[in-house]
C-alpha positions in Angstrom: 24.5 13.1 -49.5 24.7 10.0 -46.8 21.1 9.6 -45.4 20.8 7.2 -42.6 18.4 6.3 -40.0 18.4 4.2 -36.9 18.8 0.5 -37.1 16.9 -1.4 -34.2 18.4 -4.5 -32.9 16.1 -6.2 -30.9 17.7 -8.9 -29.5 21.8 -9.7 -28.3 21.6 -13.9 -28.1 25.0 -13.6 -30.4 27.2 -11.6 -27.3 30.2 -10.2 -28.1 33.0 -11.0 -30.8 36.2 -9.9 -31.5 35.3 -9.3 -35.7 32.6 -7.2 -34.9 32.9 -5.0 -38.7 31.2 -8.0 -40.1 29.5 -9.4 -37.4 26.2 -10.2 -37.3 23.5 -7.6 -36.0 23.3 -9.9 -32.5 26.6 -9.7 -31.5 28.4 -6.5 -30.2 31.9 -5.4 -29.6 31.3 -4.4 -26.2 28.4 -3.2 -23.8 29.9 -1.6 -20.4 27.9 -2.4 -17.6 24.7 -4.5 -19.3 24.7 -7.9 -18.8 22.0 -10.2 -21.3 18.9 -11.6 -19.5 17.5 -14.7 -21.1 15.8 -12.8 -23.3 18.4 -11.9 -25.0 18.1 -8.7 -23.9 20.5 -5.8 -22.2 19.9 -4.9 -18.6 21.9 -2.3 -16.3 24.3 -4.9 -14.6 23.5 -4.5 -10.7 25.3 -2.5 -8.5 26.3 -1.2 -5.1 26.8 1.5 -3.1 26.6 2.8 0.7 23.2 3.1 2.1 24.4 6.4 4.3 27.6 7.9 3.1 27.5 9.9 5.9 27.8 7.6 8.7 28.5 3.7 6.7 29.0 2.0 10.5 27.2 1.6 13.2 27.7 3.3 16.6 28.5 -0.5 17.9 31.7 -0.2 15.8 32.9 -3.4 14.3 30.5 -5.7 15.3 27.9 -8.7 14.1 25.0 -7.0 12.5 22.7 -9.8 12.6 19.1 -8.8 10.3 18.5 -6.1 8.1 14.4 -5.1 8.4 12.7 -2.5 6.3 10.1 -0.7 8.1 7.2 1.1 6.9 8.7 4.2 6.2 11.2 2.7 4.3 14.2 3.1 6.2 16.5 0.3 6.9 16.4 -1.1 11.1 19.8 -2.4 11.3 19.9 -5.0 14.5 22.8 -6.0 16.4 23.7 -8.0 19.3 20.5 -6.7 21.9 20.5 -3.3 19.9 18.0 -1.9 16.8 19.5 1.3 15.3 17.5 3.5 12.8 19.2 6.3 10.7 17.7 10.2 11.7 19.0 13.6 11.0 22.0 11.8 9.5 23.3 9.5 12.1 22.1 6.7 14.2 19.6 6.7 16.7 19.3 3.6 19.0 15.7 2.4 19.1 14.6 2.0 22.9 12.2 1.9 24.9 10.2 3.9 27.2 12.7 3.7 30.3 15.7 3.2 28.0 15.4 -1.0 27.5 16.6 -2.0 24.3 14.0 -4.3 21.5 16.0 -7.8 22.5 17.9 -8.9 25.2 20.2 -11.5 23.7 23.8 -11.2 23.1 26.2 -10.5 20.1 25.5 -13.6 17.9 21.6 -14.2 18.6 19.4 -14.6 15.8 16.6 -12.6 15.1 13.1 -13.4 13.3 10.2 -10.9 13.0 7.4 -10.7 11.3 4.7 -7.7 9.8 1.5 -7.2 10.2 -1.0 -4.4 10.7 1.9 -1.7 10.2 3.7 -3.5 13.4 7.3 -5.0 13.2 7.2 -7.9 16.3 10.7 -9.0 16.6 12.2 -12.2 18.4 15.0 -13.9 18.6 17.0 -17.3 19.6 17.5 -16.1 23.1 14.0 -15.9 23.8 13.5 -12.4 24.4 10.3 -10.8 24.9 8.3 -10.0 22.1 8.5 -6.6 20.6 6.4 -4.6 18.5 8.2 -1.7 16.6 5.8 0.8 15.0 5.5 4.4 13.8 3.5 6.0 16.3 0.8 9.2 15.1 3.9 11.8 15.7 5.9 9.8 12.9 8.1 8.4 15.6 9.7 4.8 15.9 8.5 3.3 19.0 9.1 -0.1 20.4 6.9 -1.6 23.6 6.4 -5.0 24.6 3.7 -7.2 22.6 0.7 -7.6 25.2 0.8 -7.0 28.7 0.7 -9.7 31.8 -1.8 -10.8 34.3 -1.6 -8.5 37.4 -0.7 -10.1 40.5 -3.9 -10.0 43.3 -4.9 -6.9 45.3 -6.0 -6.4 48.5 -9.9 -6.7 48.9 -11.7 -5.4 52.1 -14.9 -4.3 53.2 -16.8 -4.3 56.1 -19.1 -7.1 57.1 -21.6 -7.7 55.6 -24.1 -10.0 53.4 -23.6 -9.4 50.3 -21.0 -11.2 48.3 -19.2 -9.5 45.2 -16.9 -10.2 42.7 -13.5 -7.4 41.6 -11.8 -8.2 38.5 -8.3 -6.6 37.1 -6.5 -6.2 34.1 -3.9 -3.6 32.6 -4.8 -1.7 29.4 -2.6 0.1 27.0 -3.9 2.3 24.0 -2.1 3.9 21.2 -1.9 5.0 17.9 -0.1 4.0 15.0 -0.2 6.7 12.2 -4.1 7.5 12.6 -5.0 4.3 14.2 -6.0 3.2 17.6 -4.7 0.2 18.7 -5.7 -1.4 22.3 -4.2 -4.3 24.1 -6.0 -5.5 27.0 -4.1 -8.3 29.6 -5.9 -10.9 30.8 -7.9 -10.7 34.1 -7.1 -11.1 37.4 -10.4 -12.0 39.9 -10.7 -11.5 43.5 -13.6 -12.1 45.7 -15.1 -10.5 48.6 -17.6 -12.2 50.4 -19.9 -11.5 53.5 -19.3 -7.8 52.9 -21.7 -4.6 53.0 -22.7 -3.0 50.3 -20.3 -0.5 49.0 -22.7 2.7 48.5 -23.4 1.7 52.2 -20.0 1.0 53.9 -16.8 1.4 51.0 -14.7 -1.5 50.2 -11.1 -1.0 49.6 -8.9 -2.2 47.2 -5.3 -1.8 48.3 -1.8 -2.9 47.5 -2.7 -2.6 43.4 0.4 -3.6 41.8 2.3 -1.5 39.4 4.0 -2.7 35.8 7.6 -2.1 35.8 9.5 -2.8 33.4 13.0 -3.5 35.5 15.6 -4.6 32.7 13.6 -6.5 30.1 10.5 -5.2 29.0 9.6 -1.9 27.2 5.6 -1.5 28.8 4.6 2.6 28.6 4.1 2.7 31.9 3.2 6.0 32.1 0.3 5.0 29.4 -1.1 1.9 30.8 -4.1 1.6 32.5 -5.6 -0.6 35.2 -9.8 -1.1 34.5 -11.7 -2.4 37.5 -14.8 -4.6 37.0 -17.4 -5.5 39.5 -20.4 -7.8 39.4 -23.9 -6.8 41.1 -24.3 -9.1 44.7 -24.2 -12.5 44.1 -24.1 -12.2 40.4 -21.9 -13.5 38.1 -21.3 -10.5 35.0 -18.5 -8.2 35.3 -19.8 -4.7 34.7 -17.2 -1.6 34.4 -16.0 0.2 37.6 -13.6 2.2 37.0 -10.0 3.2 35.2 -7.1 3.8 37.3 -3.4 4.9 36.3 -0.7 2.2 36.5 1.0 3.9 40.1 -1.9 4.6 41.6 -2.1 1.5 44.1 -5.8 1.8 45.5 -9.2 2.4 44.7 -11.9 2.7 47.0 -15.4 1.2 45.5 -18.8 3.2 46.4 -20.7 2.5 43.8 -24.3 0.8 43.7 -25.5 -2.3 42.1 -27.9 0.0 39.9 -25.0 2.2 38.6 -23.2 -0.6 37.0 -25.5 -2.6 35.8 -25.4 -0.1 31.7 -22.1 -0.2 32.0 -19.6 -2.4 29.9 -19.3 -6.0 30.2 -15.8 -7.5 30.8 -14.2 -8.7 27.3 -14.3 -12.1 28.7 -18.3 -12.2 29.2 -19.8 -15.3 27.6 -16.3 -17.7 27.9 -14.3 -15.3 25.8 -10.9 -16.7 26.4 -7.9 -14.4 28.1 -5.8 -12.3 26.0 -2.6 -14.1 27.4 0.9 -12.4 26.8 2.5 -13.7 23.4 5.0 -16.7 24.9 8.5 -16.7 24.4 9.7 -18.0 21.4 12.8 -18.1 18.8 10.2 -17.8 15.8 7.5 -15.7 14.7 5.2 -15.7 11.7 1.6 -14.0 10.7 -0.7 -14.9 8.4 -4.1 -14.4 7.9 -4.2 -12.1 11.4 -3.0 -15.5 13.0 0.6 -15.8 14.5 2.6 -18.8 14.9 5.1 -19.3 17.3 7.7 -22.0 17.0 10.2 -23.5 19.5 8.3 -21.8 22.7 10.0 -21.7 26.5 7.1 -21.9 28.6 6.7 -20.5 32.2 8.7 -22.8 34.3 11.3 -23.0 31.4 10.7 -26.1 29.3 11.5 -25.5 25.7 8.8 -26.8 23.6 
């Protein structure tokens, strides 16, 4: 009777020979599909396959797909030209925004750079396109808006005349969720003054002609989410106390309230020199670290590329 019993062989530094009978126990006559790491050990050689079968090509057809970015559910954002599509329900979906914008606004050959942080995609690229932050909002939805907001152009102030001498200020707000987490930009401020007025428990003072964010062509704001929050200071004083909250079309707001009812409420985030939270520029390149972002090669206002 034979009796065997397995023979370990721990190591494959000898690779493969054609006399392979009398070989020694490190070389091999063949091993399909392992390669030998420099260990002189067998791994699976790599390999490739379609990442949907169903649907291998985008809806843009044969065109430049420019960045591959995996988001935090683990599915593949495939970016091309001004256009971020996302697979669902087997097939693509085209990830827009709010009023149907898409996440960049360059053309077929831009190049894209984004960066993660806080469960946020922000996405840029070398046409300077607006910031965008991709996320998965607390319905398990991709959503993309527009990183920050911008400083609201100046209302109308009125009131009738008076003494007393007050200062309004503005500033959009937006609030969501992503997963089970509230986020909250705030814009910076916008301040108006209204001097040699009454006092608005007394005689109102309107605020008129409040401009609405739109979004027109390039920017993906939820408009229908955003928020304009009114502060006031007391007569003469120089604190911005809480007013009021106001939905982005609404356009006026008339003011009645007393010096003594603000005065418990919320001081404006910029109380005590606290800089504005300015949009985030335009810029080719993004990175974060340490819950800082850098920006690199920036087009300011007027246009200059810096």
């Amino acid at each position: 009777m034979l009796i065997t019993q397995p023979y370990q062989i721990d190591t494959f530094h000898g690779g493969i020979t054609d006399k392979h009978i009398d070989a020694e126990p490190h070389k091999y006559q063949m091993a399909d599909n392992f390669l030998v790491s420099i260990n002189a050990k067998l791994f699976t050689r790599p390999g490739s396959e379609l990442l949907y079968p169903m649907h291998p090509q985008i809806p843009s057809g044969a065109q430049r797909i420019g960045c591959l970015i995996e988001d935090f559910d683990e599915d593949i954002l495939v970016q091309s030209a001004s256009k971020i599509f996302y697979e669902k329900d087997d097939d693509w979906e085209t990830l827009q925004g709010p009023t149907g914008n898409n996440v960049l606004t360059g053309g077929i050959n831009n190049v894209v750079d984004y960066a993660k942080w806080n469960n946020h995609i922000f996405v840029t690229d070398d046409n300077f396109s607006p910031l965008s932050k991709i996320y998965i909002d607390e319905n398990g939805d991709k959503q993309v808006r527009t990183a920050g907001l911008p400083r609201m152009d100046e209302p109308d102030v009125s009131g009738e005349p008076g003494d007393e001498a007050y200062l309004y200020a503005f500033m959009y707000k937006f609030s969501y969720k992503v997963g089970s987490v509230t986020f909250k930009d705030l814009g910076p401020v916008t301040i108006i003054q209204a001097s040699a007025v009454d006092k608005p428990d007394e005689e109102p003072i309107e605020i008129t002609n409040i401009p609405e964010l739109e979004n027109g062509a390039l920017y993906n704001y939820d408009t229908d989410n955003i928020k304009i929050e009114i502060y006031r200071t007391s007569s003469g004083g120089d604190t911005f106390y809480f007013l009021a909250e106001i939905d982005n079309d609404t356009g006026s707001y008339t003011d009645t309230t007393p010096d003594a009812e603000i005065l418990n409420n919320r001081t404006l985030y910029i109380t005590g020199d606290v800089l504005d939270n300015d949009p985030p520029p335009l810029a080719k390149v993004i990175h974060v670290a340490n819950n800082f972002a850098w920006y690199g090669c920036i087009k300011s206002a007027d246009g200059e590329v810096l």
